[in-house]
PQR file with spaces between the fields and no chain letter, atoms N, CA, C, O and H, PARSE charges and radii, in Angstrom:
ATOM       1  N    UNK     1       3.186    8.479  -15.211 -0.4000 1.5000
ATOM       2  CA   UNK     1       2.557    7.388  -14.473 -0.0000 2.0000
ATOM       3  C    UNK     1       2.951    7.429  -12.999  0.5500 1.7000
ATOM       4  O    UNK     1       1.965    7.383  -12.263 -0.5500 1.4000
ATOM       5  N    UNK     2       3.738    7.479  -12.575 -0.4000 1.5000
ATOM       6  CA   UNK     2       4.773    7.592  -11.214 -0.0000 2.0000
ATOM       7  C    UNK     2       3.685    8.541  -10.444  0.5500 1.7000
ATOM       8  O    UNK     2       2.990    8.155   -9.504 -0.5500 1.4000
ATOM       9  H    UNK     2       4.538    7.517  -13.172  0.4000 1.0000
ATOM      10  N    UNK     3       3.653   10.352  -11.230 -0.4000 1.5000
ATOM      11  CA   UNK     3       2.911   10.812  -10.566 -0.0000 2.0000
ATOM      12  C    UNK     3       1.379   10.411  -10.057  0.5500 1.7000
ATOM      13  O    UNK     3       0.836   11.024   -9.138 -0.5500 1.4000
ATOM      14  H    UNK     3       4.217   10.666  -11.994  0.4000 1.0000
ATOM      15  N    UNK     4       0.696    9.219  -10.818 -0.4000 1.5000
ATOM      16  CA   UNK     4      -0.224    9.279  -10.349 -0.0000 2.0000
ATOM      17  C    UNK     4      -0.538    7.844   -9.367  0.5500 1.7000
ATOM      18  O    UNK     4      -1.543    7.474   -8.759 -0.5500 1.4000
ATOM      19  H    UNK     4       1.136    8.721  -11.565  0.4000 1.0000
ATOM      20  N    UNK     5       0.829    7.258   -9.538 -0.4000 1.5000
ATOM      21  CA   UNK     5       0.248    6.028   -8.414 -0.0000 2.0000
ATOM      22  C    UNK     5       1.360    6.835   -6.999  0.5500 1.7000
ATOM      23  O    UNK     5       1.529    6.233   -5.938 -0.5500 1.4000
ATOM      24  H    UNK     5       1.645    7.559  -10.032  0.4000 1.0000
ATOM      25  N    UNK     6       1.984    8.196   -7.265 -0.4000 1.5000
ATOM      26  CA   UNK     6       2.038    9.027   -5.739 -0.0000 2.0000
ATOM      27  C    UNK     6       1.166    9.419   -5.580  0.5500 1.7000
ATOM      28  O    UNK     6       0.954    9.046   -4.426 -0.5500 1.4000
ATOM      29  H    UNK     6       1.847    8.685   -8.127  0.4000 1.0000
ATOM      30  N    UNK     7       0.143   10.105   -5.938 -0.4000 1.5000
ATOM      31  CA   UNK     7      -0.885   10.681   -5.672 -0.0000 2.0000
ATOM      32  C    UNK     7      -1.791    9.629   -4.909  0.5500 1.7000
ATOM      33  O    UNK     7      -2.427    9.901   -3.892 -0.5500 1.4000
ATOM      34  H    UNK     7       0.315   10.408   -6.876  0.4000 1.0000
ATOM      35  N    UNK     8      -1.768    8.412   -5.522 -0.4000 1.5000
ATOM      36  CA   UNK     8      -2.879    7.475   -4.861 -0.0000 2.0000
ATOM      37  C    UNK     8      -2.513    6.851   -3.531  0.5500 1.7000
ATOM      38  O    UNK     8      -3.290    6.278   -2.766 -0.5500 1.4000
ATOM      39  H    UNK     8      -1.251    8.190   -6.349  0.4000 1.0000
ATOM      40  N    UNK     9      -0.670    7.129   -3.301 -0.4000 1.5000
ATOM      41  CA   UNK     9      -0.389    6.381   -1.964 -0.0000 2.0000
ATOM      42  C    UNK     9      -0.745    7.244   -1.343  0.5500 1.7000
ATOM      43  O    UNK     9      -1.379    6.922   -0.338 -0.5500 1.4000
ATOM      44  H    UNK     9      -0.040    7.594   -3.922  0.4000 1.0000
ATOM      45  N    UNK    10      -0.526    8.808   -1.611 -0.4000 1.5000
ATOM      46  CA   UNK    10      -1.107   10.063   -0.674 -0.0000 2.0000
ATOM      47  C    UNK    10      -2.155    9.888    0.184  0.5500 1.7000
ATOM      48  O    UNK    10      -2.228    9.947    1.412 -0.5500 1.4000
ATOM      49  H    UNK    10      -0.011    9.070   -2.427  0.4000 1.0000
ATOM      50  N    UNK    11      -3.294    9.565   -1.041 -0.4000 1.5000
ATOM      51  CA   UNK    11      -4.738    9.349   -0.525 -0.0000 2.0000
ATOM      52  C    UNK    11      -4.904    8.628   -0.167  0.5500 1.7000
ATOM      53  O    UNK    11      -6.110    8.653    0.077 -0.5500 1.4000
ATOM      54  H    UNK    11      -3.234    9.516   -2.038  0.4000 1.0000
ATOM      55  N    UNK    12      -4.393    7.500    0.230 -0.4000 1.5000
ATOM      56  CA   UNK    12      -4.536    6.195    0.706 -0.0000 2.0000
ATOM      57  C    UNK    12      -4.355    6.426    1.916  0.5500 1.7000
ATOM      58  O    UNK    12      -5.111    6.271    2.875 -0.5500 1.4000
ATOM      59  H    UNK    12      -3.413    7.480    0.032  0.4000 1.0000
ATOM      60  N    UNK    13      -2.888    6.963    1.823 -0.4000 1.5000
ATOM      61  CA   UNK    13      -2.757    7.704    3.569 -0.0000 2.0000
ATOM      62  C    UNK    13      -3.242    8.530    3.896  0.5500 1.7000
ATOM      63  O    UNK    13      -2.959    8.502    5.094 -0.5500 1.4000
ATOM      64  H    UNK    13      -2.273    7.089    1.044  0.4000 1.0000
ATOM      65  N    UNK    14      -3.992    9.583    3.714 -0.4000 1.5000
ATOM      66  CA   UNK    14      -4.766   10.404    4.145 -0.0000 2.0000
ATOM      67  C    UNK    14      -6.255    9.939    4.516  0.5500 1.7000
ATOM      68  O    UNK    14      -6.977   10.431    5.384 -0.5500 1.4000
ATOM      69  H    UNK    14      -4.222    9.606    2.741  0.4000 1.0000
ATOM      70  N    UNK    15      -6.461    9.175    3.896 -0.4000 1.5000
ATOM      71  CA   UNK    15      -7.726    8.217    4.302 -0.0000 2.0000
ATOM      72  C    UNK    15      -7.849    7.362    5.206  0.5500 1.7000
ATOM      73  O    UNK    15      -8.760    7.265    6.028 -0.5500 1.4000
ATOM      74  H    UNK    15      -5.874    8.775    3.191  0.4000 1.0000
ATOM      75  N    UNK    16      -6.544    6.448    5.022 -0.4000 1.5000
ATOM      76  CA   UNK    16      -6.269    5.138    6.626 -0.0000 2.0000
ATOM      77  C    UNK    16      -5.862    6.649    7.879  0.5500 1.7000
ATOM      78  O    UNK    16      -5.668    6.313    9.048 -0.5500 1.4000
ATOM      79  H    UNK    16      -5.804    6.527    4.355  0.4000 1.0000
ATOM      80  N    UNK    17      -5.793    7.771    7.626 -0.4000 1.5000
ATOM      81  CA   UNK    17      -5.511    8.189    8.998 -0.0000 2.0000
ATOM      82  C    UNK    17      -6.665    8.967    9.842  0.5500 1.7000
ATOM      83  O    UNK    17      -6.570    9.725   10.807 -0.5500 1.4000
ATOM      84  H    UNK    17      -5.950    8.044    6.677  0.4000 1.0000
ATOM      85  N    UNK    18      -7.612    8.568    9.228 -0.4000 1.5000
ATOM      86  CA   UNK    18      -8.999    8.601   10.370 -0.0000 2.0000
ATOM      87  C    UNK    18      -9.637    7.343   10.248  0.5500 1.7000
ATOM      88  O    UNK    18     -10.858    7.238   10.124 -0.5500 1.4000
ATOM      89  H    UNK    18      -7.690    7.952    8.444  0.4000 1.0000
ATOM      90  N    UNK    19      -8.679    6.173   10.285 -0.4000 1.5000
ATOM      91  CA   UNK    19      -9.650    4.940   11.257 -0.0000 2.0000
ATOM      92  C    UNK    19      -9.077    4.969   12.267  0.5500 1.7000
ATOM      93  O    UNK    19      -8.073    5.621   12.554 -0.5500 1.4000
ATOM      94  H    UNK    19      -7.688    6.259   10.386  0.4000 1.0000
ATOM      95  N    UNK    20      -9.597    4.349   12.810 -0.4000 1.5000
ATOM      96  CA   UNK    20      -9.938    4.210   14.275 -0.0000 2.0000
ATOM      97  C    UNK    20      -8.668    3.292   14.949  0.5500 1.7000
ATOM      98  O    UNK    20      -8.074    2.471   14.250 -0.5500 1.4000
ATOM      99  H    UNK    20     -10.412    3.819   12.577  0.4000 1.0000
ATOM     100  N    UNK    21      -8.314    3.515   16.384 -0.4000 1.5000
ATOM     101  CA   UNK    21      -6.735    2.958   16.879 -0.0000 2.0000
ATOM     102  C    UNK    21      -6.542    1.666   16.513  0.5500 1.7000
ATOM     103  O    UNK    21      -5.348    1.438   16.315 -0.5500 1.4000
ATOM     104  H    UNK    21      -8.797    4.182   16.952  0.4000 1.0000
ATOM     105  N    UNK    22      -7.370    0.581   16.318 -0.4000 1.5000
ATOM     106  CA   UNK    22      -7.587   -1.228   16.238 -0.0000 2.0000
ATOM     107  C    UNK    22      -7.384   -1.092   15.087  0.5500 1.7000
ATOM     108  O    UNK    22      -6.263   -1.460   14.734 -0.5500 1.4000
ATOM     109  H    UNK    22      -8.340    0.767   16.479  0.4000 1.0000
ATOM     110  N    UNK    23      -8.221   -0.583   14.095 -0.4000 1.5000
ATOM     111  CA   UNK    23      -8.222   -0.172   12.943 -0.0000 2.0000
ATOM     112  C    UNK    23      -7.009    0.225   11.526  0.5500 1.7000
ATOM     113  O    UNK    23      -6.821    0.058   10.321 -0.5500 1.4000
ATOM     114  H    UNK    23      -9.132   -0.284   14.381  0.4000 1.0000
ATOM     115  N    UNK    24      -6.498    0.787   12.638 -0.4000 1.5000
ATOM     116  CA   UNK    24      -5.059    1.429   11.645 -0.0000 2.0000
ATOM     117  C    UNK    24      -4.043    0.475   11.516  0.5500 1.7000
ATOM     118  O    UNK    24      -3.219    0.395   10.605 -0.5500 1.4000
ATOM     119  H    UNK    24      -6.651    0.922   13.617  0.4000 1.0000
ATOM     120  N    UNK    25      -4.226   -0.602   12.997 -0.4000 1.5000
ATOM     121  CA   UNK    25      -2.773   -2.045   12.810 -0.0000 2.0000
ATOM     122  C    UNK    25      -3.467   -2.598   11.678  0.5500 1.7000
ATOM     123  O    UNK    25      -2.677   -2.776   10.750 -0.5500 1.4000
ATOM     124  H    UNK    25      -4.895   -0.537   13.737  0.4000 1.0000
ATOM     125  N    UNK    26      -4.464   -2.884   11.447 -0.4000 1.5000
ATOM     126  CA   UNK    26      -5.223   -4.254   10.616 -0.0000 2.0000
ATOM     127  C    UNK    26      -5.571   -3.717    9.059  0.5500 1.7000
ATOM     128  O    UNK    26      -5.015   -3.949    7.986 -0.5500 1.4000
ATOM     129  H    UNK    26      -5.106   -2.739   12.201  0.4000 1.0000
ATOM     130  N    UNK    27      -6.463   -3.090    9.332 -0.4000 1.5000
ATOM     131  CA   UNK    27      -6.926   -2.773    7.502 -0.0000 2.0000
ATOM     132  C    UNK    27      -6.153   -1.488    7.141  0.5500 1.7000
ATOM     133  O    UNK    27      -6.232   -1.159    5.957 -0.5500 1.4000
ATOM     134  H    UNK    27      -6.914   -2.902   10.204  0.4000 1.0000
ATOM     135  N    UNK    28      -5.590   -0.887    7.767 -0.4000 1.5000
ATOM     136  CA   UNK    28      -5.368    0.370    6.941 -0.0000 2.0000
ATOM     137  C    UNK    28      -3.423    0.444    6.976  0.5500 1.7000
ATOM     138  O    UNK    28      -2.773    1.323    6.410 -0.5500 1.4000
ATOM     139  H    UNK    28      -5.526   -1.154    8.728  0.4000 1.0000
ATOM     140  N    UNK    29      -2.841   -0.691    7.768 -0.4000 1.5000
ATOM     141  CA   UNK    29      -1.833   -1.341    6.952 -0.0000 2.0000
ATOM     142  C    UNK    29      -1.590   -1.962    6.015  0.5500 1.7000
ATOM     143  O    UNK    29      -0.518   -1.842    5.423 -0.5500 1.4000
ATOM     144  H    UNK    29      -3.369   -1.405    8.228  0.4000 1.0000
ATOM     145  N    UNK    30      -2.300   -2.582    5.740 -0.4000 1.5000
ATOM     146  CA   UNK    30      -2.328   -3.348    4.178 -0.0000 2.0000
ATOM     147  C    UNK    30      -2.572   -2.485    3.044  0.5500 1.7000
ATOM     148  O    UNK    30      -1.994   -2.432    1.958 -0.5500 1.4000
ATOM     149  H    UNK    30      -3.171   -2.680    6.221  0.4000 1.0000
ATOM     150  N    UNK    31      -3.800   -1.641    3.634 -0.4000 1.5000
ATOM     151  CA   UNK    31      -4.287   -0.579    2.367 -0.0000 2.0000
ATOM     152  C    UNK    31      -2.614   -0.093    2.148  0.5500 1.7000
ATOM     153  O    UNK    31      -2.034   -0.295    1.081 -0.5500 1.4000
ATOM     154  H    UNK    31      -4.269   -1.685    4.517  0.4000 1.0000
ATOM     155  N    UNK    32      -1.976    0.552    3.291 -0.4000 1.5000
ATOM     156  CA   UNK    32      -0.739    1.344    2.968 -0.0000 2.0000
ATOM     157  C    UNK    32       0.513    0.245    2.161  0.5500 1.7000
ATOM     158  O    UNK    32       1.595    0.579    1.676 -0.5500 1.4000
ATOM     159  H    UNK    32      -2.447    0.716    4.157  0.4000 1.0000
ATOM     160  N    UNK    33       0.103   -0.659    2.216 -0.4000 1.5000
ATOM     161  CA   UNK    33       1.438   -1.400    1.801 -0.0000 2.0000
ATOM     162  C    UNK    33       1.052   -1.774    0.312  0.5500 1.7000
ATOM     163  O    UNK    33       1.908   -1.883   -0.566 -0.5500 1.4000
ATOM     164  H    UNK    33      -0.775   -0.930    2.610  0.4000 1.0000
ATOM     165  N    UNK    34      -0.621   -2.009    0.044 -0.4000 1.5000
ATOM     166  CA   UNK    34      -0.975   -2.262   -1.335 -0.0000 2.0000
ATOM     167  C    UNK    34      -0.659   -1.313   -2.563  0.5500 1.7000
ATOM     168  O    UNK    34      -0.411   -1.472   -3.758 -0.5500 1.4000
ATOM     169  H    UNK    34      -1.316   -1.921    0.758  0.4000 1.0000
ATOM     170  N    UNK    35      -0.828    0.073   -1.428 -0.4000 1.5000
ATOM     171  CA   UNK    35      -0.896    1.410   -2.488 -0.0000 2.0000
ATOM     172  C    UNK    35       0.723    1.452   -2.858  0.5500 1.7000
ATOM     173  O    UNK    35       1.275    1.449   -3.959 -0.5500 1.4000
ATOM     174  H    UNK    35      -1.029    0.203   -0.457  0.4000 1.0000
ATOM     175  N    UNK    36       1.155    1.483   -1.799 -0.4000 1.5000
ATOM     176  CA   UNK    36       3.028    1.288   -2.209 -0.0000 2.0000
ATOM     177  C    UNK    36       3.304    0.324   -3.133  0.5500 1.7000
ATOM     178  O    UNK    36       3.860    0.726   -4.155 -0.5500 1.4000
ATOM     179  H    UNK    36       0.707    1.485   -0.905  0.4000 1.0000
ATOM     180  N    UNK    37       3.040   -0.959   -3.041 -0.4000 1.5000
ATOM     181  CA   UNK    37       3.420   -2.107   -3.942 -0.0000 2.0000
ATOM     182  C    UNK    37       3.029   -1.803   -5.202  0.5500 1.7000
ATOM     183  O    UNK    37       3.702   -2.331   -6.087 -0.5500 1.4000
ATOM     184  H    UNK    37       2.588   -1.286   -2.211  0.4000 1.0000
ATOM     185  N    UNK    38       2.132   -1.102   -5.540 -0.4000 1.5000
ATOM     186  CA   UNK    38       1.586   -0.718   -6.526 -0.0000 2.0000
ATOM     187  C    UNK    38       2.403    0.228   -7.116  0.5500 1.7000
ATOM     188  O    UNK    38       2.644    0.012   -8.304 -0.5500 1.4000
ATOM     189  H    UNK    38       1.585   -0.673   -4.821  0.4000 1.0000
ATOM     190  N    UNK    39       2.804    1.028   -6.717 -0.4000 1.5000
ATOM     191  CA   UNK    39       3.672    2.488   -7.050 -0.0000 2.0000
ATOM     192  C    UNK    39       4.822    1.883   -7.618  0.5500 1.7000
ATOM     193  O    UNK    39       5.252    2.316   -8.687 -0.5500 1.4000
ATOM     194  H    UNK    39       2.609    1.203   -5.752  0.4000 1.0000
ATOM     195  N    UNK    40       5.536    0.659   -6.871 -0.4000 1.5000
ATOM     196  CA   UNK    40       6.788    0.087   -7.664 -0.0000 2.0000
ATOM     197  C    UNK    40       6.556   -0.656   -9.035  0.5500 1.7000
ATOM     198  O    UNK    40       7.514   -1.106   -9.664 -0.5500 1.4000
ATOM     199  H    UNK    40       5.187    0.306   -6.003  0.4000 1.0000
C-alpha cells in the first residue's frame, strides 16, 4: 500500500510542477499536502 500512495505523491508533484508561478502558492500546494496526508 505505501508503495502506491508514493507513487501518487510523485505524480502529484510532477503534475503541480507545470502550473503556472500564482498557481503553484494556491492550488498546487494543497494538492501537495493532500497527496502527503494521504500517504500517512
Amino acid at each position: 500500500m505505501e508503495s502506491v500512495s508514493m507513487e501518487m505523491v510523485q505524480q502529484v508533484y510532477k503534475a503541480t510542477s507545470a502550473f503556472l508561478q500564482h498557481e503553484m502558492y494556491v492550488m498546487a500546494n494543497q494538492m501537495r499536502i493532500a497527496a502527503v496526508s494521504i500517504r500517512c
